[in-house]
Steps between C-alpha positions, in 0.01 A plus 500: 500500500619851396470777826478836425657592802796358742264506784229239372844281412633523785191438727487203177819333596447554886445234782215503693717549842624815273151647456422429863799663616414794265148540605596509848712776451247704295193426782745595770583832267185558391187388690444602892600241705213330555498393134857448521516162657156404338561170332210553218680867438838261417329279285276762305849690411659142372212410326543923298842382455415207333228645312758801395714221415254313248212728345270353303542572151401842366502594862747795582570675829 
């Protein structure tokens, strides 16, 4: 698959401990702190990662 951007191929080629680690940091950067160690949060970011990752086609973001 062609990416039109080193993001989606990077979040592409990345484990899943990666994208964990990663959406930990952004929930404790960016939500309060309640939402911060709110499991669901982590997985909602992984799964926009992986959704970043692999649009459907015709589908740009």
């Amino acid at each position: 698959m062609a990416y039109s951007n080193r993001i989606a191929e990077s979040l592409a080629s990345a484990s899943e401990q990666d994208k964990i680690e990663f959406a930990h940091f952004l929930a404790n950067n960016l939500d309060s702190a309640e939402n911060a160690r709110d499991g669901a949060r982590i997985r909602d970011y992984v799964a926009a990662f992986d959704r970043f990752s692999a649009p459907k086609q015709g589908e740009h973001f």
